[in-house]
C-alpha positions as a Python dict, from the first residue, in 0.01 Angstrom:
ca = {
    (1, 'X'): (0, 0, 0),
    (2, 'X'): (-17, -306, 196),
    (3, 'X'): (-370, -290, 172),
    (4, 'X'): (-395, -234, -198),
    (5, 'X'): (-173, -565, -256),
    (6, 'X'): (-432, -796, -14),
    (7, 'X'): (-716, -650, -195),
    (8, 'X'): (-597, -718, -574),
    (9, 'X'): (-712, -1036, -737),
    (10, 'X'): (-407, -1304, -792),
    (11, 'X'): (-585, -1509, -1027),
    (12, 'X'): (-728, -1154, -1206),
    (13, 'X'): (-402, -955, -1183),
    (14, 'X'): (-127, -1169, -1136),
    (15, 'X'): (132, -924, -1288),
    (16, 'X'): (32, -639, -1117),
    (17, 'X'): (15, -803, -764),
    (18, 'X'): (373, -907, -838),
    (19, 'X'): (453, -553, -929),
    (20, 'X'): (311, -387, -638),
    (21, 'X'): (527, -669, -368),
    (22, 'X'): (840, -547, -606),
    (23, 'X'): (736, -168, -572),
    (24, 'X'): (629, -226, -196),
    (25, 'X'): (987, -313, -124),
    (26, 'X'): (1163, -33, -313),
    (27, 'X'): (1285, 275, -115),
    (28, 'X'): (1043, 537, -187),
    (29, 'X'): (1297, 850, -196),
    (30, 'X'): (1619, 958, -202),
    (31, 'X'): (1588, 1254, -50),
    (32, 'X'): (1857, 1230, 184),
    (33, 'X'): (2118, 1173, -77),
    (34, 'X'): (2000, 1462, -302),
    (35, 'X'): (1976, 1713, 21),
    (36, 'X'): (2365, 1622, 91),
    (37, 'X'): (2494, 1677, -303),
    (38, 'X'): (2265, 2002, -282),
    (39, 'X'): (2384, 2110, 47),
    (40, 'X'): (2759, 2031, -106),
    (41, 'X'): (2726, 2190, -423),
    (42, 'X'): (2662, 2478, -247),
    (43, 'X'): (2879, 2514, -34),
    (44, 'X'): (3148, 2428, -240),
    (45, 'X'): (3015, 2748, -483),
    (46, 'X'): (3025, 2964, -193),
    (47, 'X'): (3405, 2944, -51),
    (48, 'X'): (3553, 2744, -337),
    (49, 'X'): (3900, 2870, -354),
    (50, 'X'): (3954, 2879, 8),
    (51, 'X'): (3849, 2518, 150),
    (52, 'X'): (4023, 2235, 244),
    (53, 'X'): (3853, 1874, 220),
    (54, 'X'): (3844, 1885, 623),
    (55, 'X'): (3640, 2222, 599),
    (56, 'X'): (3393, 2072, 409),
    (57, 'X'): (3305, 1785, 561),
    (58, 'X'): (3274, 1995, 863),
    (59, 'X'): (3031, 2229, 671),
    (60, 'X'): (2835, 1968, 528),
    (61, 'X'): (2786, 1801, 863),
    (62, 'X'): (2680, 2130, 1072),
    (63, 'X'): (2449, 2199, 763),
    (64, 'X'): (2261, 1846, 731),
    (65, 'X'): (2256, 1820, 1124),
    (66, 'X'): (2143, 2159, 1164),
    (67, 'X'): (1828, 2098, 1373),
    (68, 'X'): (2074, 1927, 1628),
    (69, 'X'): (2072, 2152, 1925),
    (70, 'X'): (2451, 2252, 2057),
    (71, 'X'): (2563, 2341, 2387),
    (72, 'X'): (2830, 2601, 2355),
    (73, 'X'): (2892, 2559, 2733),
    (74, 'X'): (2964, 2165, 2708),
    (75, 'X'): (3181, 2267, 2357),
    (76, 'X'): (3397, 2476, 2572),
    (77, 'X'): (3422, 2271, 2865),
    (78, 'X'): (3518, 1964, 2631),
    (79, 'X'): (3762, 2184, 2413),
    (80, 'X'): (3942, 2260, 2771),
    (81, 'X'): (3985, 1914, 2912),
    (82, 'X'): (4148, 1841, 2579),
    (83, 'X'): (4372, 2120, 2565),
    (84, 'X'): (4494, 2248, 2864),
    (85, 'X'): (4741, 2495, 2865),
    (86, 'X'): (4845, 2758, 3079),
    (87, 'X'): (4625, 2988, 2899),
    (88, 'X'): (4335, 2804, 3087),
    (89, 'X'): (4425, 2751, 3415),
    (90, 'X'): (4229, 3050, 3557),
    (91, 'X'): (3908, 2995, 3371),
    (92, 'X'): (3593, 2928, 3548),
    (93, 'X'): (3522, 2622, 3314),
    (94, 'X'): (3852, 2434, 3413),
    (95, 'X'): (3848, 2134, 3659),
}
């Protein structure tokens, strides 16, 4: 694009120089927007009558963040530090 702008004639094309700077600036997509309304709409389809707003959110995150790789073994260990109870004491993963 940048290219195409240095190689168009001012004095020629002034318009259309200043139309490709004002395009070159733009953002190109939205597809980040539209994947999260998708990803929403259907999930919100799927388990309408049972979901809280907390849900959700949760839902929507795990679903847009789903190449994120998780490490059930550092879930657990963190989800034990935080809770400890008595339920815990003789698991391997406590401290």
């Amino acid at each position: 694009m940048s290219s195409f702008i240095k190689s168009t004639d001012e004095d020629v094309f002034p318009n259309i120089k200043t139309i490709l700077r004002i395009g070159g600036t733009l953002l190109r997509t939205s597809v980040e927007a539209e994947r999260s309304f998708f990803v929403m709409r259907h999930t919100m389809t799927f388990t309408r009558s049972t979901m809280t707003d907390e849900r959700l959110a949760g839902l929507l995150l795990i679903h847009v963040h789903q190449s994120m790789v998780i490490q059930p073994e550092e879930i657990s260990s963190k989800f034990i530090t935080r809770h400890r109870r008595r339920m815990f004491e003789k698991c391997l993963l406590y401290d």
